[in-house]
Backbone bond lengths (Angstrom), bond angles and torsions (degrees), N, CA, C in turn:
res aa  C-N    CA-C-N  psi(-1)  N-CA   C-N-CA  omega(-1)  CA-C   N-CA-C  phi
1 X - - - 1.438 - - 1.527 108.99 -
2 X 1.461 101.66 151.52 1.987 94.47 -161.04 1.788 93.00 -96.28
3 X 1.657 98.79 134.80 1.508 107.42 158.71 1.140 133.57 -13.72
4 X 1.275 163.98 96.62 1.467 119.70 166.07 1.520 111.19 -77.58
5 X 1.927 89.46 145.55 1.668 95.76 -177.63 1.051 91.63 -58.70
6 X 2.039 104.78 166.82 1.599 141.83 160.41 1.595 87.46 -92.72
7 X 1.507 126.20 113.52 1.505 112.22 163.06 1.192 132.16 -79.54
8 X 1.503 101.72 4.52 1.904 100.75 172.62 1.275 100.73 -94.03
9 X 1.430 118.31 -20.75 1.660 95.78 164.66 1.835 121.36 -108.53
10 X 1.761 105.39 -176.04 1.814 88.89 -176.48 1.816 105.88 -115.79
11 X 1.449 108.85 134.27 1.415 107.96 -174.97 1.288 128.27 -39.05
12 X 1.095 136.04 154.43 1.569 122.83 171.27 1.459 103.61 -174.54
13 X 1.482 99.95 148.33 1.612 120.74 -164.66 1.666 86.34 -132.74
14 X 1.710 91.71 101.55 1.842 106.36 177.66 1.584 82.49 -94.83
15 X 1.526 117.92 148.92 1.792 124.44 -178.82 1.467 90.13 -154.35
16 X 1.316 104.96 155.49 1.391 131.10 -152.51 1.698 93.53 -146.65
17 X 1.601 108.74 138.97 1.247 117.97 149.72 1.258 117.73 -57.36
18 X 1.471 114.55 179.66 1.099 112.22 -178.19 2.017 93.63 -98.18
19 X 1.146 134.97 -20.00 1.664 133.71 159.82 2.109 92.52 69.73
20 X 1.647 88.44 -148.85 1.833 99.08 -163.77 1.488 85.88 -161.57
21 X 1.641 125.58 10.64 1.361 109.86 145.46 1.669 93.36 -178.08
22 X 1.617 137.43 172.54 0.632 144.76 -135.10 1.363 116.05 -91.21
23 X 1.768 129.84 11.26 1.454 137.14 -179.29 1.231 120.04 -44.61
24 X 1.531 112.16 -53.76 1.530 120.44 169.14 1.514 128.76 -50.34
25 X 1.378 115.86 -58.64 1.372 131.24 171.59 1.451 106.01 -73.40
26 X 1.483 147.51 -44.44 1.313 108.30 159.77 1.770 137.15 -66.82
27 X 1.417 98.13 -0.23 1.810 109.25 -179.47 1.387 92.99 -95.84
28 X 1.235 131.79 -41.91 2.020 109.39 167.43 1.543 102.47 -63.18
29 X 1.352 123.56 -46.48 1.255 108.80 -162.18 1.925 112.80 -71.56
30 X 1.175 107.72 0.17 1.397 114.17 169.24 1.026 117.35 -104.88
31 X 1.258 132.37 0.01 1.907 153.10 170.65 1.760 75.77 -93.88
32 X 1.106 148.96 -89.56 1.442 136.15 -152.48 1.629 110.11 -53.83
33 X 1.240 122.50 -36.13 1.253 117.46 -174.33 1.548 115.12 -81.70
34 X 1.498 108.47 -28.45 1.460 114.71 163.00 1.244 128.62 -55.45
35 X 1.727 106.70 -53.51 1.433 108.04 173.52 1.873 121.32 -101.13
36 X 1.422 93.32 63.59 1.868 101.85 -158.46 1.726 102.65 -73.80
37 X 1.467 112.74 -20.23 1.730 131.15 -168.57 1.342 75.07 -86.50
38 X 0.923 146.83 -96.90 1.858 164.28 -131.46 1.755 111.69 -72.20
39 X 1.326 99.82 -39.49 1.710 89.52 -175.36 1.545 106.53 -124.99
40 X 1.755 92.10 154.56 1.514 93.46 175.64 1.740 102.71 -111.10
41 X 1.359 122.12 95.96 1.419 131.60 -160.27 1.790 87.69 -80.39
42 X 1.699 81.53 145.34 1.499 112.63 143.95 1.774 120.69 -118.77
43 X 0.613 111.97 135.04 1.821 102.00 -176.39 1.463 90.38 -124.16
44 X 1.209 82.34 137.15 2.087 120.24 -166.84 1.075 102.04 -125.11
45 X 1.717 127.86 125.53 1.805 110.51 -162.72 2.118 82.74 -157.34
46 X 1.072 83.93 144.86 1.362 84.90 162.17 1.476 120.04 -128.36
47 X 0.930 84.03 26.36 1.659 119.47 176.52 1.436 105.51 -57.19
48 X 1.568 131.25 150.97 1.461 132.09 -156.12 1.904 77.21 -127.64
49 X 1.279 115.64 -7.49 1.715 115.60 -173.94 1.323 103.42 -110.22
50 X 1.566 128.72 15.89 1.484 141.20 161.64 1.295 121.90 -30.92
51 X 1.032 80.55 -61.65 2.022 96.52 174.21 1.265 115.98 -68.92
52 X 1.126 111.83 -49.60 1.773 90.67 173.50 1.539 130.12 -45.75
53 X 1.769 104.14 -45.45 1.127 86.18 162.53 1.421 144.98 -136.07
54 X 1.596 91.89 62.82 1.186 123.40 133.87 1.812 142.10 -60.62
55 X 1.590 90.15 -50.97 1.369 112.89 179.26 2.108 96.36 -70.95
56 X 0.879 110.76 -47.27 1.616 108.71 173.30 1.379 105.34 -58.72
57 X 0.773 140.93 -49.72 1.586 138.47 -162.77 1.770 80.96 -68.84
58 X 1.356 116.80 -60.98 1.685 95.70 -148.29 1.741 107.61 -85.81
59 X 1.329 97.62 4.90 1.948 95.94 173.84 1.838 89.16 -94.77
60 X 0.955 124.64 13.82 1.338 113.70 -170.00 1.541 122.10 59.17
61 X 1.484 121.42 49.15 1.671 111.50 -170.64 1.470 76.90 -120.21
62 X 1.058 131.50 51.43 1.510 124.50 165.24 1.862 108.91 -149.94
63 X 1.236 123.75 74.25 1.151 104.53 -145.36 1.431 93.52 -89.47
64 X 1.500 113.36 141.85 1.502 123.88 -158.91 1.276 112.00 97.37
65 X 1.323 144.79 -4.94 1.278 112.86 -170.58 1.458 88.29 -131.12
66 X 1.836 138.82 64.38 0.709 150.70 114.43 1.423 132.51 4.33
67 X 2.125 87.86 -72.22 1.723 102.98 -171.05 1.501 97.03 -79.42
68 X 1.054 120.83 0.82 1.955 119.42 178.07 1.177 116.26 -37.60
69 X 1.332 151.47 92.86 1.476 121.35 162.61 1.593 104.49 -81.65
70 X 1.465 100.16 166.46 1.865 102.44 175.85 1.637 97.45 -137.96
71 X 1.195 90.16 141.82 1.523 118.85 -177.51 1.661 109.09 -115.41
72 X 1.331 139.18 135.42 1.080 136.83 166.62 1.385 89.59 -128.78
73 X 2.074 102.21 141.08 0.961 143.42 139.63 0.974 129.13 -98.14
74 X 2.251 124.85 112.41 1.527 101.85 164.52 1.730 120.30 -66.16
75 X 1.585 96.40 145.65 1.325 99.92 177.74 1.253 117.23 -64.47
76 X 1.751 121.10 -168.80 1.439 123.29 160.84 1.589 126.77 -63.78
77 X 1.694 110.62 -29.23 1.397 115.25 171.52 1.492 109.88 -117.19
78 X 1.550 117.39 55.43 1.766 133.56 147.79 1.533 92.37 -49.74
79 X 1.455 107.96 130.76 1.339 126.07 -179.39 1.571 92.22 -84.36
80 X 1.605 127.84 -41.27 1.727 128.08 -158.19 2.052 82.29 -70.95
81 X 1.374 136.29 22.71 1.169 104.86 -161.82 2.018 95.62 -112.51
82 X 1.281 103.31 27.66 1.194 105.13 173.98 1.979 112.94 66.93
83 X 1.324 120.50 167.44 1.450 124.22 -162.70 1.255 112.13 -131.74
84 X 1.420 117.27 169.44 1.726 113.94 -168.73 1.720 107.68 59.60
85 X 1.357 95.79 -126.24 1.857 96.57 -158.94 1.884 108.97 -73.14
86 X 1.006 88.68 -30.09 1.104 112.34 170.19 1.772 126.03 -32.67
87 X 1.443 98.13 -79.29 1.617 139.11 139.41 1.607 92.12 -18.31
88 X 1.269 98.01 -104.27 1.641 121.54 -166.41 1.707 106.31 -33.64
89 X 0.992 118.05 -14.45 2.005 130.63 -164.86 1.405 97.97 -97.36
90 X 1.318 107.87 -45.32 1.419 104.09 -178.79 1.448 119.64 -70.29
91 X 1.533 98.16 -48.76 1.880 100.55 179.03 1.386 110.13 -48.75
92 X 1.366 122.32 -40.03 1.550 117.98 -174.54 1.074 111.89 -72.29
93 X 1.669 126.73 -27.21 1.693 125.94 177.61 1.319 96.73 -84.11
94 X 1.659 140.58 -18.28 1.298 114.54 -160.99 1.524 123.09 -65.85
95 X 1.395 103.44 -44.06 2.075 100.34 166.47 0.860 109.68 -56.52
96 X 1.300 160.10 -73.53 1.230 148.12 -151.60 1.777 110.60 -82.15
97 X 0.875 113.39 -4.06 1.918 117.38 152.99 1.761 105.05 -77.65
98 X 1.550 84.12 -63.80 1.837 85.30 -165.78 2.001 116.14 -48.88
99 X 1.214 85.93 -24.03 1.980 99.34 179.03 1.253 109.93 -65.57
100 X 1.824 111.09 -47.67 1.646 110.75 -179.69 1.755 116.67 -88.70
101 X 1.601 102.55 2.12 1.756 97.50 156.85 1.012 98.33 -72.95
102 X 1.535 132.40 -75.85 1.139 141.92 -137.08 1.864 108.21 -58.82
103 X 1.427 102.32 -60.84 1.193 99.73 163.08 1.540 144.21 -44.04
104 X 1.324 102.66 -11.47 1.640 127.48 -165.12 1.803 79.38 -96.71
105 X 1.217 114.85 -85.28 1.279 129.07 -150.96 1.898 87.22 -58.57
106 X 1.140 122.77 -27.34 1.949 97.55 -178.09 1.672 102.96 -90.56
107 X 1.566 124.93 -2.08 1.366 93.04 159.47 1.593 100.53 -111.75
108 X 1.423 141.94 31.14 1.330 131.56 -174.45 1.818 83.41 -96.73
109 X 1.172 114.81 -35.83 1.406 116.48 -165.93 1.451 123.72 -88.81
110 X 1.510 113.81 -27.50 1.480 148.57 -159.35 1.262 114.31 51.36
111 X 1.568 125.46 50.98 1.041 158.17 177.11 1.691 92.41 -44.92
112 X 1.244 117.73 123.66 1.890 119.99 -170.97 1.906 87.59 -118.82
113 X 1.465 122.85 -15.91 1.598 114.83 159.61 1.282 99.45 -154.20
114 X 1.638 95.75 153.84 1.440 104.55 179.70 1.762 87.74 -133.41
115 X 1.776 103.47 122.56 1.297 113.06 160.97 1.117 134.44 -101.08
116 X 1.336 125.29 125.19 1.484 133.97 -174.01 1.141 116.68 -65.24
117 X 1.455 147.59 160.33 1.124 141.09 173.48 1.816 109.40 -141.47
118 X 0.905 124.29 51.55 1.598 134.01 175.78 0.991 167.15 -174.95
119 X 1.388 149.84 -160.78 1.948 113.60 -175.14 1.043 110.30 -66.95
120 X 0.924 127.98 -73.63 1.785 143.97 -179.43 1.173 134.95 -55.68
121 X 1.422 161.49 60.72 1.120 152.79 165.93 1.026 108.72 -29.98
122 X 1.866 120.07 89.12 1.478 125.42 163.64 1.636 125.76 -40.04
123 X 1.143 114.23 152.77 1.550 101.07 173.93 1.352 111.76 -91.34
124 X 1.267 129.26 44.25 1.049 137.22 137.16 1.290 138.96 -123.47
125 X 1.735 111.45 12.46 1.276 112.07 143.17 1.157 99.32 -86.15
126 X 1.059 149.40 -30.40 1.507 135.03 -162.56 1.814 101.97 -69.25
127 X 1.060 98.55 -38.07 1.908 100.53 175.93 1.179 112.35 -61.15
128 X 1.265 112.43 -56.43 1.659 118.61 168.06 1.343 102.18 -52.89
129 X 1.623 144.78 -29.04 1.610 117.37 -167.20 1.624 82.37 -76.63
130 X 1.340 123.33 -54.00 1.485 119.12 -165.57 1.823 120.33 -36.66
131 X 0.952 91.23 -39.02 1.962 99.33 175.25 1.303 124.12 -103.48
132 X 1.372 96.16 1.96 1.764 89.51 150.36 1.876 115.58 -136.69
133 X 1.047 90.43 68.01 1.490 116.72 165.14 1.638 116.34 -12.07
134 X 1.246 96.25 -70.00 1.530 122.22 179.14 1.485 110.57 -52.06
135 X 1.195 134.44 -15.19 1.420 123.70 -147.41 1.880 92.04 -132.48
136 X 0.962 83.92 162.14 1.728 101.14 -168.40 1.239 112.84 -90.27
137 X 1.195 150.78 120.42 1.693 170.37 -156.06 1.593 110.85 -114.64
138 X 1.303 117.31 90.34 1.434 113.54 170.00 1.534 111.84 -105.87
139 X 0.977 142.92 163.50 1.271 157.89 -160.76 1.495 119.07 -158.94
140 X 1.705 114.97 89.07 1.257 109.26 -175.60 1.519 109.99 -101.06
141 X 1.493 112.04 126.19 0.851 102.09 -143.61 1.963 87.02 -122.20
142 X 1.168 125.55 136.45 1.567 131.91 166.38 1.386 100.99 -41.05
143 X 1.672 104.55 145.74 1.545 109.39 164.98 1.944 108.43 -108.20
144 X 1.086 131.95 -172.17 1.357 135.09 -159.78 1.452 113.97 49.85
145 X 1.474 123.90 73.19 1.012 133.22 170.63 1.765 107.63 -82.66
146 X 1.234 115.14 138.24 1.869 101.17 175.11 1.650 104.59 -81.73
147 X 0.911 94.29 162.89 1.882 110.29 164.59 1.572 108.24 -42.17
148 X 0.785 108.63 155.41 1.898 117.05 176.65 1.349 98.48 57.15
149 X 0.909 166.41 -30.10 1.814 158.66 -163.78 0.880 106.10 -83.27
150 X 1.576 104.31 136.36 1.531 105.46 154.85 1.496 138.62 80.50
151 X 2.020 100.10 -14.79 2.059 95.95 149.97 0.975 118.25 -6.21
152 X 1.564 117.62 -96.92 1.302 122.64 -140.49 1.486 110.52 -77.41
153 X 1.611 125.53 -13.72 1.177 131.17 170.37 2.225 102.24 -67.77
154 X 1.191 107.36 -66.33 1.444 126.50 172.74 1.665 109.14 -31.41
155 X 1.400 107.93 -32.23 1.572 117.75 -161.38 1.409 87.36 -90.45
156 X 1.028 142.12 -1.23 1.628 131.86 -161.06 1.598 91.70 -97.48
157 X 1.462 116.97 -24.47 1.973 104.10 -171.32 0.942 115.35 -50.11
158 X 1.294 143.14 -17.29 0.952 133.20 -154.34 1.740 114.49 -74.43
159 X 2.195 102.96 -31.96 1.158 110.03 -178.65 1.331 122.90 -89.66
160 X 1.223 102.54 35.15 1.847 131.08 177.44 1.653 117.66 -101.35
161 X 1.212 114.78 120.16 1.596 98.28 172.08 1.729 113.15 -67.47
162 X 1.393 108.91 -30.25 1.678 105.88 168.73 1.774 95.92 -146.05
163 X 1.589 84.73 162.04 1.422 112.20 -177.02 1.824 89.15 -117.37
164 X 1.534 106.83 129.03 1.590 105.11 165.17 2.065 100.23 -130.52
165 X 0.968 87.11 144.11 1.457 107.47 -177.31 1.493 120.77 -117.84
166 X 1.414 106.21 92.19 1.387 85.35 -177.36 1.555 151.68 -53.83
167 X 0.999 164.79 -102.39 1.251 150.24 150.79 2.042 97.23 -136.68
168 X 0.798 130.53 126.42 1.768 120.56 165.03 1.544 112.21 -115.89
169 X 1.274 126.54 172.98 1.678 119.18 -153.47 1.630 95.54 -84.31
170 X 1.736 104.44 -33.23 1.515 98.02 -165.26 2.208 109.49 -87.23
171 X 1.416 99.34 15.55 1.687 98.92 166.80 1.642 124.35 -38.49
172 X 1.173 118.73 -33.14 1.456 130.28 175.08 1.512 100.11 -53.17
173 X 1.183 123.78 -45.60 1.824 123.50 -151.97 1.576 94.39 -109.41
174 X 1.506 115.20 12.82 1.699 103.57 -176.69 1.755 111.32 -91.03
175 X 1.106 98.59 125.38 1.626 90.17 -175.97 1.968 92.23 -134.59
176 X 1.172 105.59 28.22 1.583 101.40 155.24 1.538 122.41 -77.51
177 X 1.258 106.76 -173.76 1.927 111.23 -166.15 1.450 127.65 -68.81
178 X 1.635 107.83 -10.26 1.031 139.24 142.61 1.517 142.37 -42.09
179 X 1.397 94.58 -51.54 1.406 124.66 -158.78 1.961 101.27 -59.51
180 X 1.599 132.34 -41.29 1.102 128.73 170.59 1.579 124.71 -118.48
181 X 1.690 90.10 35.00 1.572 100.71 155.15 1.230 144.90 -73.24
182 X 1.748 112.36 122.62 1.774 95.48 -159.75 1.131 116.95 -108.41
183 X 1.690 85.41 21.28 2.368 86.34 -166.73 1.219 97.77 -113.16
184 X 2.094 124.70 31.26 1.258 118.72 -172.54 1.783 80.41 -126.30
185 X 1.204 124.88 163.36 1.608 141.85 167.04 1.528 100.61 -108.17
186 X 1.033 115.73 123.69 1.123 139.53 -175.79 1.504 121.74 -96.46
187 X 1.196 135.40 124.70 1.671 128.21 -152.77 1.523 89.67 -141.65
188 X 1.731 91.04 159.15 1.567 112.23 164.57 1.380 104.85 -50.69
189 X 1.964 113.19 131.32 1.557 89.21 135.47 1.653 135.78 21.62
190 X 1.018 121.84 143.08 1.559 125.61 -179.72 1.931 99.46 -161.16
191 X 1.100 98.42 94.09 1.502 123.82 -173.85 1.528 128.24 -116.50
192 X 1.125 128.52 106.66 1.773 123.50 -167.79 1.594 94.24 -57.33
């Protein structure tokens, strides 16, 4: 059943890789607590650490993030997703699933941006930016990339209306592919 918007604030579907520990999903979840007057968040995580904070939000150990809703997506490598052909069946359905969550959940909500939070721009957010035209595509993307990593992931900004980068302490010493990009906005730190 679809949300109804809050019209003093603006929809938004913050989404998270699924990562190898919780950097991503606490840097959306500190973009929701920042803008708690301004946005009406959905958080989209494919995060296997979903629940935790979930379960914080609803014991109240998160104070402010009330209006939070949380969404879990299994990722492409969900271990419950079985092995062999099995395995292999899913990876090939996973973009084109993950496109018709995403797409589901930005008009169940009327999500006006949905921000990314991770290495990779799957090709199935990129399907999902394609069918929802209307809606705004951010891509926050980590800075200190090493040498050789990450082309063809890096090559995807383009299908972003913005690239934001957060700021990290060691930026001075970054001389990855990143490092003198000017078509990314660059921000403080982003810290729970």
């Amino acid at each position: 059943m679809p949300v109804a918007p809050d019209p003093s604030r603006v929809p938004v579907v913050l989404a998270t890789s699924n990562g190898v520990g919780m950097g991503h999903l606490t840097r959306q979840l500190s973009v929701a607590l920042a803008g708690a007057d301004a946005l009406d968040v959905t958080l989209l995580s494919l995060s296997g650490a979903l629940p935790t904070v979930a379960r914080a939000v609803a014991d109240g150990r998160l104070p402010g993030a009330e209006h939070v809703r949380v969404e879990h997506c299994p990722s492409r490598t969900s271990p419950w997703q079985g092995a062999g052909a099995a395995k292999v069946a899913w990876r090939t359905a996973w973009d084109p699933y993950f496109a018709d969550r995403l797409v589901a959940l930005a008009a169940e909500t009327g999500a006006r941006v949905v921000a990314f939070d991770g290495v990779v721009p799957y090709a199935g957010l990129l399907a999902a930016r394609r069918r929802l035209p209307g809606t705004a595509f951010v891509w926050v993307r980590r800075g200190m990339w090493r040498q050789g990593v990450g082309a063809p992931w890096l090559a995807r900004a383009d299908a972003f209306d913005l690239v934001v980068e957060p700021g990290d302490l060691g930026a001075a010493a970054d001389t990855g592919p990143t490092a003198g990009d000017t078509g990314a906005l660059r921000t403080a730190p982003v810290s729970l």
